[in-house]
Residue frames as a rotation matrix with the C-alpha (Angstrom) as fourth column:
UNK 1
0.140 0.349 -0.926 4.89
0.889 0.367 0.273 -23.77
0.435 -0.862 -0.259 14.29
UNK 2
-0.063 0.067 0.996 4.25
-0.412 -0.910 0.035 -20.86
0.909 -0.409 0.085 16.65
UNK 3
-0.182 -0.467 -0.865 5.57
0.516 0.704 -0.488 -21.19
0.837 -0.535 0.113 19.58
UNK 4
0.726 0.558 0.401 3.95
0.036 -0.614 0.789 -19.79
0.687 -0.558 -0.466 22.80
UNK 5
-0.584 -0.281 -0.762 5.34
0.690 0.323 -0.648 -18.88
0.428 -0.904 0.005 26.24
UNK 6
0.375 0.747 0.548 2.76
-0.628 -0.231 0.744 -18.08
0.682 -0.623 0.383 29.27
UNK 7
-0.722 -0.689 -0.067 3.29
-0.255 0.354 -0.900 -18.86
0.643 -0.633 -0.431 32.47
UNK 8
-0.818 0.545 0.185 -0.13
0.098 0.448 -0.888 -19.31
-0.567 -0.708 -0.420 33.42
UNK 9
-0.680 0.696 0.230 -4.01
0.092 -0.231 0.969 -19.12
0.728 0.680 0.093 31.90
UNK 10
-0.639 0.401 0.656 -7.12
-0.769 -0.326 -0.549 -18.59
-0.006 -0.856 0.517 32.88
UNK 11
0.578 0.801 -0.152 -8.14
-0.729 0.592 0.345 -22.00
0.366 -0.088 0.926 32.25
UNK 12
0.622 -0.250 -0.742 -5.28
0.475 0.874 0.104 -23.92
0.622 -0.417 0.663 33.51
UNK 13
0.985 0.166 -0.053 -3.65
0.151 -0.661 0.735 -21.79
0.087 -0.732 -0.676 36.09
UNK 14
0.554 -0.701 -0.448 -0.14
-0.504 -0.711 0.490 -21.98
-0.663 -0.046 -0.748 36.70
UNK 15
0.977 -0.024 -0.212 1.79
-0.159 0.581 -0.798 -23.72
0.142 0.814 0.564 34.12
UNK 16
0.352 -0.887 -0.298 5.47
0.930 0.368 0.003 -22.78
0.107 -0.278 0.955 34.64
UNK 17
0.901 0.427 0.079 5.95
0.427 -0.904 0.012 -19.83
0.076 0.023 -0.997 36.55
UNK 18
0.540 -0.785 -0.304 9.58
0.050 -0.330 0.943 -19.89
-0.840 -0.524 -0.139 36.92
UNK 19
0.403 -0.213 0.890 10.26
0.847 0.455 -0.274 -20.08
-0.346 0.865 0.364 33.32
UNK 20
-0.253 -0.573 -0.780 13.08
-0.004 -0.805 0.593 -17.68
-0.967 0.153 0.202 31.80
UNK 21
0.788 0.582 -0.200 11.98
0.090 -0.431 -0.898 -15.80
-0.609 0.689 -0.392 28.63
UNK 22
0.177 -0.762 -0.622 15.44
-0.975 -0.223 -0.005 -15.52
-0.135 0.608 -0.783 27.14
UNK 23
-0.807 -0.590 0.031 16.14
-0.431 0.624 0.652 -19.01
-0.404 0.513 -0.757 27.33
UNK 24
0.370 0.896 0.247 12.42
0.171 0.196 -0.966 -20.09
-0.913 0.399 -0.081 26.43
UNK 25
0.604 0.340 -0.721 13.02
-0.161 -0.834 -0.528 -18.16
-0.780 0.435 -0.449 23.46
UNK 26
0.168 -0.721 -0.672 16.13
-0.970 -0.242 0.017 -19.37
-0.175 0.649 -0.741 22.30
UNK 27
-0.708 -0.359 0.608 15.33
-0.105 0.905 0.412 -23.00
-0.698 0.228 -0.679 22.27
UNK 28
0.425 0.866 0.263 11.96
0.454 0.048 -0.890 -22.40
-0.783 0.498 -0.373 20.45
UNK 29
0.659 -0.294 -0.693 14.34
-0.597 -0.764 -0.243 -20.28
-0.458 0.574 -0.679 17.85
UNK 30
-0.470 -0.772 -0.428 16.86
-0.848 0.261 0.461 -23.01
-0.244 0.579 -0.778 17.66
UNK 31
-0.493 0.236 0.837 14.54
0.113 0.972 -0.207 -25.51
-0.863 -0.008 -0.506 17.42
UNK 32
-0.699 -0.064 0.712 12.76
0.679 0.251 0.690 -24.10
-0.223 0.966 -0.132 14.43
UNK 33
0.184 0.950 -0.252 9.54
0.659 -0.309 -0.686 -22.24
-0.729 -0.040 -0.683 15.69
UNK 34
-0.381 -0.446 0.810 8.97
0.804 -0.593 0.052 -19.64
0.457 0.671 0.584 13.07
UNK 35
-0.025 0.223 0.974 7.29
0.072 -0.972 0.224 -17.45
0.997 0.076 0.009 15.25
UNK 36
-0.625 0.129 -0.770 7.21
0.759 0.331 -0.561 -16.95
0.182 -0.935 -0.305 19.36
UNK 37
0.216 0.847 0.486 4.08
-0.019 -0.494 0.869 -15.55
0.976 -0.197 -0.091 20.93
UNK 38
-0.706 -0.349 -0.617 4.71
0.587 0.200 -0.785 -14.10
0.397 -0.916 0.064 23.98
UNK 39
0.407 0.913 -0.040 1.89
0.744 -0.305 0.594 -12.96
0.530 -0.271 -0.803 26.52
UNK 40
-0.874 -0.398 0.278 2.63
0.113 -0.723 -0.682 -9.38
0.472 -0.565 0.677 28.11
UNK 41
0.228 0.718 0.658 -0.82
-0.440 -0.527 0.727 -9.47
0.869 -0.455 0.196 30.22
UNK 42
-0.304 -0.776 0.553 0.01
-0.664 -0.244 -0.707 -9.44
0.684 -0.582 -0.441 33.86
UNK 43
-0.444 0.219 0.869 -2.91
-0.895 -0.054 -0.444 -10.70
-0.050 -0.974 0.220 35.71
UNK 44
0.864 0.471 0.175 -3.92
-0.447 0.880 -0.163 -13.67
-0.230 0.063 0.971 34.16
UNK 45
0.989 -0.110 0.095 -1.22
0.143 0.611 -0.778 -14.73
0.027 0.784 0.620 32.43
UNK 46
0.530 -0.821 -0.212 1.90
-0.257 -0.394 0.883 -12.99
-0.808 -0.413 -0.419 34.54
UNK 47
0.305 -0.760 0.573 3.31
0.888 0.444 0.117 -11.57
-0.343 0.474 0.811 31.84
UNK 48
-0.026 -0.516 -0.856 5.29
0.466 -0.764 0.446 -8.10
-0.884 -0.388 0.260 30.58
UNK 49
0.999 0.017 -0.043 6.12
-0.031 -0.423 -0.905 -6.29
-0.034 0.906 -0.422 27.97
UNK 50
0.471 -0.882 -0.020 9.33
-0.817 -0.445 0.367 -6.72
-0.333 -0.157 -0.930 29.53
UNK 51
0.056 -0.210 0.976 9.05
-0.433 0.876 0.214 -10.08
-0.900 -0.435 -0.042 28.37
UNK 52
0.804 0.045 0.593 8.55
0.578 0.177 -0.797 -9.44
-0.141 0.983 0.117 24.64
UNK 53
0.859 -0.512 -0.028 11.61
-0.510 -0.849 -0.136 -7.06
0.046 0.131 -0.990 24.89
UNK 54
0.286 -0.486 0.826 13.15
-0.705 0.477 0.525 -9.90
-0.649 -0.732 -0.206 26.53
UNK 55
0.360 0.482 0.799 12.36
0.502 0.621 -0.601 -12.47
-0.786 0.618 -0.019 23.85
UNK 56
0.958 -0.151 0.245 13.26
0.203 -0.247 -0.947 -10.05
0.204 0.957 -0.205 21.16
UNK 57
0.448 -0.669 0.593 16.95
-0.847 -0.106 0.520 -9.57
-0.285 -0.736 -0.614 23.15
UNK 58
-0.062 -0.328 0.943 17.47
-0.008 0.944 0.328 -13.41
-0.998 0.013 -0.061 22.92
UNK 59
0.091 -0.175 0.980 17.03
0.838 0.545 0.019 -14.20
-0.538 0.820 0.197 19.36
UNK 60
0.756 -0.029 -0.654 17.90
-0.274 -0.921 -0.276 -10.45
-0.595 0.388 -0.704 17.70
UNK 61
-0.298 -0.914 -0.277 21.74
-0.739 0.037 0.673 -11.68
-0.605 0.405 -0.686 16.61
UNK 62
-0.101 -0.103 0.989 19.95
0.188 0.975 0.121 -14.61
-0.977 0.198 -0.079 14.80
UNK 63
-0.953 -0.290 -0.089 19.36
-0.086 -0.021 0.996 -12.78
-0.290 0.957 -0.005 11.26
UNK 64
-0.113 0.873 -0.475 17.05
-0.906 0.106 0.410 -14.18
0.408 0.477 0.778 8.91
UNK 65
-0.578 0.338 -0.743 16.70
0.102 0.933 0.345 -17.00
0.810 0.123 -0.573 10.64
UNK 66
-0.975 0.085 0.205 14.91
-0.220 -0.489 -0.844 -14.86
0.028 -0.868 0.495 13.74
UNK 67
-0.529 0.845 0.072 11.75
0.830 0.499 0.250 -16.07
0.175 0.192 -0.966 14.51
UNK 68
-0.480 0.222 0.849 8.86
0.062 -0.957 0.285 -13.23
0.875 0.189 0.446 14.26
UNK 69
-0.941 0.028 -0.337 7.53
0.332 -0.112 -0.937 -11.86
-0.064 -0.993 0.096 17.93
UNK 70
-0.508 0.826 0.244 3.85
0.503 0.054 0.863 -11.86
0.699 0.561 -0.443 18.89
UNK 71
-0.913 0.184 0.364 2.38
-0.398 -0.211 -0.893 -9.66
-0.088 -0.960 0.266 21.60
UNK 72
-0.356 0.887 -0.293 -0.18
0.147 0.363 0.920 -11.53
0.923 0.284 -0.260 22.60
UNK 73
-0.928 0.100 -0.359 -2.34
0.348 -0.107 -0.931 -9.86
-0.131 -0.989 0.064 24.96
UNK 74
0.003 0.995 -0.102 -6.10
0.949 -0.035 -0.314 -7.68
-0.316 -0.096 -0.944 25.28
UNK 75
-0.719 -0.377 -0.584 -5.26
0.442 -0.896 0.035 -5.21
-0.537 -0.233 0.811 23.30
UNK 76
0.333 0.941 -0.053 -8.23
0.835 -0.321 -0.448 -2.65
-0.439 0.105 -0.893 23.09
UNK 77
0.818 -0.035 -0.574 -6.31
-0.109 -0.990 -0.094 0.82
-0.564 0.139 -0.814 22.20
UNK 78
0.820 -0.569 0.062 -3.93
0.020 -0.081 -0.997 1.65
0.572 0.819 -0.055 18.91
UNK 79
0.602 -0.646 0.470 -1.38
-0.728 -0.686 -0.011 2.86
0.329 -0.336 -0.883 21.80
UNK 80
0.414 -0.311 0.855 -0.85
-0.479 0.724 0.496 -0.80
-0.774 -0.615 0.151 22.73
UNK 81
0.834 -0.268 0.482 0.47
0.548 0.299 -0.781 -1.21
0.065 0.916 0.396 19.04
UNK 82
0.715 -0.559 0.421 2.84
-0.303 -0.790 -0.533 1.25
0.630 0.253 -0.734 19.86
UNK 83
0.696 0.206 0.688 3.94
-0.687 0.471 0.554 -0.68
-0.210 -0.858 0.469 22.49
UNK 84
0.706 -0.151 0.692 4.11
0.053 0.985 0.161 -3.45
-0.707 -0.077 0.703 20.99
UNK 85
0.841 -0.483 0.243 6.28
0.238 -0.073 -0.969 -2.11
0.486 0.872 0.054 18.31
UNK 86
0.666 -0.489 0.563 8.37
-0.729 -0.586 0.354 -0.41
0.156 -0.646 -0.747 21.15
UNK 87
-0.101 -0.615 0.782 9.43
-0.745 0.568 0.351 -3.52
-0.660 -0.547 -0.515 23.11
UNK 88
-0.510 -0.688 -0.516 9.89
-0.786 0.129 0.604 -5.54
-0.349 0.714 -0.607 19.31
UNK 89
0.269 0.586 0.764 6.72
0.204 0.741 -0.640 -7.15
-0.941 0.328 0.080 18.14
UNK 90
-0.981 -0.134 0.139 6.36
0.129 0.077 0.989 -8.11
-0.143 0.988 -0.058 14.54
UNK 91
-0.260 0.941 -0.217 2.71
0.165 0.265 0.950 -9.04
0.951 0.211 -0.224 15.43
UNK 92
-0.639 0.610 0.469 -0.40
-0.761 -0.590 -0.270 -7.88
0.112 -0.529 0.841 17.27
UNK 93
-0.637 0.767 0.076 -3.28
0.766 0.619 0.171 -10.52
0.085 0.167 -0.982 18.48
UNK 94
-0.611 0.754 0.240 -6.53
-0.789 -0.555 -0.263 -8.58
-0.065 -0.350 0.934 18.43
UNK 95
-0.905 0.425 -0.009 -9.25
0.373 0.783 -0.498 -10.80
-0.204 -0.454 -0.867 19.77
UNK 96
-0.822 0.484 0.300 -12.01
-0.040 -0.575 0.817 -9.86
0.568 0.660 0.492 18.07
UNK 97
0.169 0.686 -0.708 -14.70
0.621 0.484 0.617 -11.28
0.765 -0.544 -0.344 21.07
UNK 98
-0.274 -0.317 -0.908 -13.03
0.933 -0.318 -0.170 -8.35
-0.235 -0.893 0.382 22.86
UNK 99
-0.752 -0.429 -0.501 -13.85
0.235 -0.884 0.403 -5.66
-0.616 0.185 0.765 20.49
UNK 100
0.531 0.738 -0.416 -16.31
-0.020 -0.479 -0.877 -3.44
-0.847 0.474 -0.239 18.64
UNK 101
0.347 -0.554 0.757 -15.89
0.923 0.343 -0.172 -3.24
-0.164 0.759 0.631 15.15
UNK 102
0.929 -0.053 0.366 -14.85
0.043 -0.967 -0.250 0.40
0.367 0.249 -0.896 15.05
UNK 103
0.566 -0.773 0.286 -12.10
-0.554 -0.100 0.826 -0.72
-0.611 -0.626 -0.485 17.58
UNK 104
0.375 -0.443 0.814 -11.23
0.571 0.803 0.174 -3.65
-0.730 0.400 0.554 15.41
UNK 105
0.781 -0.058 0.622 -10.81
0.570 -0.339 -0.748 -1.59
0.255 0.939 -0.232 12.28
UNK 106
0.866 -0.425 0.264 -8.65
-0.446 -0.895 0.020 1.42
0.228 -0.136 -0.964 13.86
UNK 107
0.330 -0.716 0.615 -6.37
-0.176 0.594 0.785 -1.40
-0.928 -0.367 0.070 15.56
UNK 108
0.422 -0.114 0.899 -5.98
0.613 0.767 -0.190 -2.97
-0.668 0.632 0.394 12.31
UNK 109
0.767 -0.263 0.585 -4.99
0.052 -0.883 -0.466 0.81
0.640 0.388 -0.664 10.53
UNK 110
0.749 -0.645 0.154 -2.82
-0.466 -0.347 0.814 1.25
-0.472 -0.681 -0.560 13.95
UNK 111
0.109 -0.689 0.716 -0.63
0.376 0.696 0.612 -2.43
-0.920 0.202 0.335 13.13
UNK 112
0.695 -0.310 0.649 -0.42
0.713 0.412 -0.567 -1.32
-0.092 0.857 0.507 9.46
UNK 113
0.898 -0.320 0.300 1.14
-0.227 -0.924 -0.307 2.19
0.376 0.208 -0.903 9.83
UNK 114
0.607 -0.693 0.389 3.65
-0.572 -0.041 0.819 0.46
-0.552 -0.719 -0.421 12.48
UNK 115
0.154 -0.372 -0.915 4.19
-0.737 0.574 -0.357 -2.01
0.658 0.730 -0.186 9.56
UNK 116
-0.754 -0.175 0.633 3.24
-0.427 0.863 -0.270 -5.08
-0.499 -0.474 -0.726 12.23
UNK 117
-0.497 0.789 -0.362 0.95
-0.014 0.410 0.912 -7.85
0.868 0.458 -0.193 11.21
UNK 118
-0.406 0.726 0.556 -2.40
-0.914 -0.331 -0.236 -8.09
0.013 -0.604 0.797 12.64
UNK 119
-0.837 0.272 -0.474 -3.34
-0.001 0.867 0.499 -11.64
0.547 0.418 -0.726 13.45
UNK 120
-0.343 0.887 0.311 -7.19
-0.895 -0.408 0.178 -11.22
0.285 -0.217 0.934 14.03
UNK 121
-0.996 -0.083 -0.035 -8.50
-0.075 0.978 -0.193 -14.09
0.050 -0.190 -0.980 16.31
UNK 122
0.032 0.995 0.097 -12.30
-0.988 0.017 0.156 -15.55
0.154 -0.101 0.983 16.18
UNK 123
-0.751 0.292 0.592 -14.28
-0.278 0.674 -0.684 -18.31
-0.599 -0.679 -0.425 17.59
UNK 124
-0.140 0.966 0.219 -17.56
0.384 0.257 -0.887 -18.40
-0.913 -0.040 -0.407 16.38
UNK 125
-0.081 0.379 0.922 -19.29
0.997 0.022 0.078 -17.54
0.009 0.925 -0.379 12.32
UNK 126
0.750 0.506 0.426 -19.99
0.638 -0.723 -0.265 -14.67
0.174 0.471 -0.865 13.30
UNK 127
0.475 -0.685 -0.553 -16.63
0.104 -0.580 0.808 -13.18
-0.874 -0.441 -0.205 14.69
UNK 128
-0.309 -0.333 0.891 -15.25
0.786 0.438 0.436 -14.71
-0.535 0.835 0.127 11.23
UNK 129
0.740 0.456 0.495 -18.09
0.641 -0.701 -0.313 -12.33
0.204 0.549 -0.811 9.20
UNK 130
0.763 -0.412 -0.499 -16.34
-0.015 -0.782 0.622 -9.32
-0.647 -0.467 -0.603 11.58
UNK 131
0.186 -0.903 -0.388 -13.00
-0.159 -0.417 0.895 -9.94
-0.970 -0.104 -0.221 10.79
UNK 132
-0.422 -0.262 0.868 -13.50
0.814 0.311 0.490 -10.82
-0.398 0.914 0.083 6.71
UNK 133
0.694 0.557 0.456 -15.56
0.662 -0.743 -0.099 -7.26
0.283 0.371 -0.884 6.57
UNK 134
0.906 0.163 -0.391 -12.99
0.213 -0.973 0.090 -5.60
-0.366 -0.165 -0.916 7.92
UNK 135
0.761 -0.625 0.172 -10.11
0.040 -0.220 -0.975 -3.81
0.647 0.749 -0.142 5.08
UNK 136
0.468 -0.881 0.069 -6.95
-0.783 -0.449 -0.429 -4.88
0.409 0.147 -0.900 5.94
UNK 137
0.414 0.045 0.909 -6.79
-0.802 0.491 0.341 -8.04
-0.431 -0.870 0.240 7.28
UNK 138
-0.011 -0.711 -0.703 -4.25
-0.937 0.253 -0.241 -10.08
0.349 0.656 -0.669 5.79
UNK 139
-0.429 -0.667 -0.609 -4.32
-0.380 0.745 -0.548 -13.00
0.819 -0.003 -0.573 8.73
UNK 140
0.200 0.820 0.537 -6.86
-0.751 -0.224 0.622 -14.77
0.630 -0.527 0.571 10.97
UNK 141
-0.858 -0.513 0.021 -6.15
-0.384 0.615 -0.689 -16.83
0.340 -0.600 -0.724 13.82
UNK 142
0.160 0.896 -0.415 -8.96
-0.393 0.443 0.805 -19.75
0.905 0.035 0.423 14.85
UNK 143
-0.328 -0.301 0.895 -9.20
-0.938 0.216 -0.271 -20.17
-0.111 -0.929 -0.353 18.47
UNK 144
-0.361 0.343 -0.867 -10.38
0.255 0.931 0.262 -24.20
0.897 -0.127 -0.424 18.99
UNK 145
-0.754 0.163 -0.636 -11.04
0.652 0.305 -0.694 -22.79
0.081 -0.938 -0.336 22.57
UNK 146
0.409 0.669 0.620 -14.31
0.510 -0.731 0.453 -20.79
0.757 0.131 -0.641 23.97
UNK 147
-0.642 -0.691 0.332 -13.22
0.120 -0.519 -0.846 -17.85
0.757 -0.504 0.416 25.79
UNK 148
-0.104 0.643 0.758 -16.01
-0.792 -0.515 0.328 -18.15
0.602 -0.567 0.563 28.06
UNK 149
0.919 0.337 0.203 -16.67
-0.389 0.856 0.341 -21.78
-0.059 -0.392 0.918 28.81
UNK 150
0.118 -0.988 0.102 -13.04
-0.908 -0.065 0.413 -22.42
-0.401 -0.142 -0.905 28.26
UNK 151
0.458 0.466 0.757 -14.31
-0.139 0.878 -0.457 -25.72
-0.878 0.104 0.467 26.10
UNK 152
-0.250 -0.954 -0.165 -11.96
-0.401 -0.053 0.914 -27.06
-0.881 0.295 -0.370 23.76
UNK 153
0.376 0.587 0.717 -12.93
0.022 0.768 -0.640 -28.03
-0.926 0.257 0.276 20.24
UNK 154
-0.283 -0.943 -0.173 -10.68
-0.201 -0.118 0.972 -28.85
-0.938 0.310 -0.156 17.48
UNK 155
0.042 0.824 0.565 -13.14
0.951 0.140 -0.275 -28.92
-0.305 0.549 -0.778 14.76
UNK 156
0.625 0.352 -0.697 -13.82
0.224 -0.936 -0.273 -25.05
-0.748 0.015 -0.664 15.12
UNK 157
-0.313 -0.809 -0.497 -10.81
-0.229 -0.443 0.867 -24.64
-0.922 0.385 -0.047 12.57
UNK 158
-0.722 0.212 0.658 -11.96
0.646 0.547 0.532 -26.65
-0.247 0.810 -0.532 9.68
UNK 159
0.197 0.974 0.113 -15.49
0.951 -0.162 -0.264 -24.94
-0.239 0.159 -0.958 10.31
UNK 160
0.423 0.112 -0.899 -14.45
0.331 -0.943 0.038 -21.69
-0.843 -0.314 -0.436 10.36
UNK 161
-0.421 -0.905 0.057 -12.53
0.011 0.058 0.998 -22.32
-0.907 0.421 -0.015 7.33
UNK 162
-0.358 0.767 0.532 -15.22
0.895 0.445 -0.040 -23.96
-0.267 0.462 -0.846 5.78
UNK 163
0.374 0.589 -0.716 -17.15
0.656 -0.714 -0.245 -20.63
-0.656 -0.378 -0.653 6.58
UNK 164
-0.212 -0.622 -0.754 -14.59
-0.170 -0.736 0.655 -18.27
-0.962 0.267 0.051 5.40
UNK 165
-0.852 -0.102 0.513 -14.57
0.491 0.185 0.851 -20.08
-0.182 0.977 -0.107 1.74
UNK 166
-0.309 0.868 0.388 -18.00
0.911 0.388 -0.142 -19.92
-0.274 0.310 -0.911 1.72
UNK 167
0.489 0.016 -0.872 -17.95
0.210 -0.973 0.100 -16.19
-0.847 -0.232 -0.479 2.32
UNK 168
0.771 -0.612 0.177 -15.65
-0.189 -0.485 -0.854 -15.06
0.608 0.625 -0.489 -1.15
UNK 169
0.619 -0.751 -0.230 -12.72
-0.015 -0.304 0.953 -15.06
-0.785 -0.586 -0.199 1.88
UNK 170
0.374 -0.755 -0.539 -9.35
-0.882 -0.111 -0.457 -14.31
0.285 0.646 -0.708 -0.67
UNK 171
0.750 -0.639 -0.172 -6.69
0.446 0.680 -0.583 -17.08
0.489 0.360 0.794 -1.69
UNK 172
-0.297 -0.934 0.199 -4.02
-0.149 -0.161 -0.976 -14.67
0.943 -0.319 -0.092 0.15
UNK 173
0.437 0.882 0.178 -5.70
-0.393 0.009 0.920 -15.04
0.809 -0.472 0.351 3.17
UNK 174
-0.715 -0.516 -0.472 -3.25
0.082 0.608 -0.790 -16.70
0.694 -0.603 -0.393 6.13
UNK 175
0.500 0.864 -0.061 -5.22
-0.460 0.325 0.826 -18.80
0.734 -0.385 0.560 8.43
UNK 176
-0.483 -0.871 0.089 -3.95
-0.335 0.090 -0.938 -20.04
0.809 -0.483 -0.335 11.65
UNK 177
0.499 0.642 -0.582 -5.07
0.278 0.518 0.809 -22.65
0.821 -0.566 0.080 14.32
UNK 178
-0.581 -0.572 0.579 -5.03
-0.395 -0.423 -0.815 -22.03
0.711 -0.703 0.020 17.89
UNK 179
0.033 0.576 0.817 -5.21
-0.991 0.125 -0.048 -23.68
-0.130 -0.808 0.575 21.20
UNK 180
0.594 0.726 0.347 -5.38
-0.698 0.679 -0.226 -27.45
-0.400 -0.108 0.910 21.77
UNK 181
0.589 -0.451 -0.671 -2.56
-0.240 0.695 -0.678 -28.83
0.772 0.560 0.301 19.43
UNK 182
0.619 -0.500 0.605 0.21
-0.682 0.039 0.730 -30.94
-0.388 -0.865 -0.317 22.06
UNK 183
-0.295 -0.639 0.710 1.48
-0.037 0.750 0.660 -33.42
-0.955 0.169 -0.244 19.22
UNK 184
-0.699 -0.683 -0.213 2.32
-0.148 -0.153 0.977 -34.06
-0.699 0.715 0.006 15.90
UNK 185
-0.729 0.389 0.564 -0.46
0.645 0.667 0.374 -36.03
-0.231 0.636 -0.736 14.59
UNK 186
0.529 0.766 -0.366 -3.15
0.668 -0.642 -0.377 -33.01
-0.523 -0.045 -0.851 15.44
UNK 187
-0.188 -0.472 -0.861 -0.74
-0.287 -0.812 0.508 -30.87
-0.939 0.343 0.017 13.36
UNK 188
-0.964 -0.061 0.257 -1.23
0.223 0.334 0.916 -33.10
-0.142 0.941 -0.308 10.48
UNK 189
-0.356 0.905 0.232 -4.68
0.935 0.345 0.086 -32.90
-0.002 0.247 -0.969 10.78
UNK 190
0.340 0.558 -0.757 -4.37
0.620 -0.738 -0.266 -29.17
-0.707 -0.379 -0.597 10.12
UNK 191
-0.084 -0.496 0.864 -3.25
0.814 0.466 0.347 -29.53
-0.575 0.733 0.364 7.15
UNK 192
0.121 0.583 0.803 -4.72
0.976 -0.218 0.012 -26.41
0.182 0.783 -0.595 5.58
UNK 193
0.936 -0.161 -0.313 -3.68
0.095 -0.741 0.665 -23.88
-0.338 -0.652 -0.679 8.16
UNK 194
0.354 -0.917 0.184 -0.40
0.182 -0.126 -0.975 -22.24
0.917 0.379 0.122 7.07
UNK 195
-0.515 -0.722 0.462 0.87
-0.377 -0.293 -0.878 -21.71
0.769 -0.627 -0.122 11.11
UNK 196
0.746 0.629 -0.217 -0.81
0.013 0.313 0.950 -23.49
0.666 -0.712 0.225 14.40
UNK 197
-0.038 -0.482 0.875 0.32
-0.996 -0.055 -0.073 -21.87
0.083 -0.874 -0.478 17.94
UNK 198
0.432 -0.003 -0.902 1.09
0.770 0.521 0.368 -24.48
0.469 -0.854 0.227 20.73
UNK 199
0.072 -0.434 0.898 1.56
-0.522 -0.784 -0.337 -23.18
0.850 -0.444 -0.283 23.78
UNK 200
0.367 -0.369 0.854 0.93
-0.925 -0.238 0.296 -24.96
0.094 -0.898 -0.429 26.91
UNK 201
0.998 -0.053 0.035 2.33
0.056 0.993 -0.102 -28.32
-0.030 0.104 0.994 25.56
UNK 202
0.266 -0.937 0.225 5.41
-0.168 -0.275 -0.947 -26.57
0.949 0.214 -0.230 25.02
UNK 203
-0.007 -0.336 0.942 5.67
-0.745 -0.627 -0.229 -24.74
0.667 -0.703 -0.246 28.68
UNK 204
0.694 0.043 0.718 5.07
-0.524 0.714 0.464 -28.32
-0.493 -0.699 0.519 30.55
UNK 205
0.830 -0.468 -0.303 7.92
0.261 0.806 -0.531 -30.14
0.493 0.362 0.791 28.59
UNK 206
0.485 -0.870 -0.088 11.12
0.244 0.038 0.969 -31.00
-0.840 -0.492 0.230 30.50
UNK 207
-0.352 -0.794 0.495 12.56
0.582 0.228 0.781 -31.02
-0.733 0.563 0.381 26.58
UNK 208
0.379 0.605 -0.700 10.49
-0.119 -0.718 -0.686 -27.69
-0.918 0.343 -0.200 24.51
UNK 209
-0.050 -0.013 -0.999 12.78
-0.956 -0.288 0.051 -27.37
-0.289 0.957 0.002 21.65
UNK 210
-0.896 0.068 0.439 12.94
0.174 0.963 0.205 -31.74
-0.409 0.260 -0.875 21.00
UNK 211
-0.473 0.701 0.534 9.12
0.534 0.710 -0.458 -31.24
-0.700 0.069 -0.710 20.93
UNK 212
0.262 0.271 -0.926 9.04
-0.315 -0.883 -0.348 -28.35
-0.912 0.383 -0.146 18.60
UNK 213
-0.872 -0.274 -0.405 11.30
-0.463 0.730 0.503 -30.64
0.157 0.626 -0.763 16.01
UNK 214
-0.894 0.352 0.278 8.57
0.349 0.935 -0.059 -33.37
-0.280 0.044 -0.959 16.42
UNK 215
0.093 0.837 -0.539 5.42
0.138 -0.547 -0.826 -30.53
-0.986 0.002 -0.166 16.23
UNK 216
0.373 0.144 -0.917 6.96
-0.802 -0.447 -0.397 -29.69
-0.467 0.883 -0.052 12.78
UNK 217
0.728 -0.074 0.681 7.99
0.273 0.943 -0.189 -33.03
-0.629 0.324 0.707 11.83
């Protein structure tokens, strides 16, 4: 389980805007998440970089059992890898629906020199094509949402999956669902996906890390 925190979207506005990042963090850490994705974009999604710094603060003394740190945000320029390596990402989202493929590629060189992973996100067959042409891509995150129509369809994983095979896509491949998952049973039914975010099922629970334990069963 990846574990988000966001205090707001742009499809469901606020969510939970008083929420502390340090303790966020450390119940999603003791509860099991293996990874926490934390948004650092300000204006949709009031969030920081001070908040992955924050986040990587809280669960630093935990060893190997630390969960890895995602910046998840719009990042368009290599310098925001630097960044993110600064204030203690492991991982980078690039959103491929945001990017040329020249940008995509250089990003994807940027995260390897820093020695972060690149988790490359697509929607749609063809974003998929994008991010299986381009060398180095170890790890591909399926949104279930459109980023335009903000329409939710939990299907789009399988297909895209589907897709990918068809394509040659590699056996090392890591595949990851995103968006949409709020309970256990829709985890089972992603059976095939080695990691699937949740995010704003998390940030609306009175009890986050209980429902992490129940997300990973």
């Amino acid at each position: 389980i990846a574990a988000e925190f966001k205090r707001a979207s742009p499809s469901k506005g606020p969510i939970n805007v008083d929420a502390a990042i340090a303790d966020v963090a450390s119940l999603y850490a003791s509860a099991g998440a293996s990874l926490i994705s934390v948004l650092t974009e300000p204006d949709w999604f009031q969030g920081s970089l001070d908040d992955l710094y924050a986040a990587r603060e809280a669960v630093h003394g935990l060893g190997a059992r630390r969960p890895a740190l995602l910046r998840k945000d719009f990042v368009s320029r290599p310098v925001q890898v630097l960044e993110a390596r600064a204030y203690g990402a492991d991982c980078v989202l690039l959103i491929v629906a945001c990017l040329e493929k020249s940008e995509l590629r250089a990003l994807v060189e940027a995260c390897a020199a820093q020695n972060i992973m690149a988790l490359v996100e697509v929607h749609t067959e063809a974003e998929m094509a994008l991010a299986l042409d381009c060398p180095g891509v170890e790890c591909i995150g399926i949104n279930n949402r459109n980023l335009h129509s903000f329409k939710l369809d939990m299907s789009t994983t399988e297909r895209l999956m589907s897709y990918a095979r068809s394509r040659g896509a590699s056996e090392d491949l890591v595949f990851a669902s995103l968006s949409g998952v709020s309970m256990r049973s829709e985890v089972v039914a992603l059976k095939d996906v080695e990691c699937v975010l949740v995010g704003e099922a998390l940030m609306r629970s009175s009890d986050p890390a209980r429902l992490v334990a129940e997300l990973k069963g």
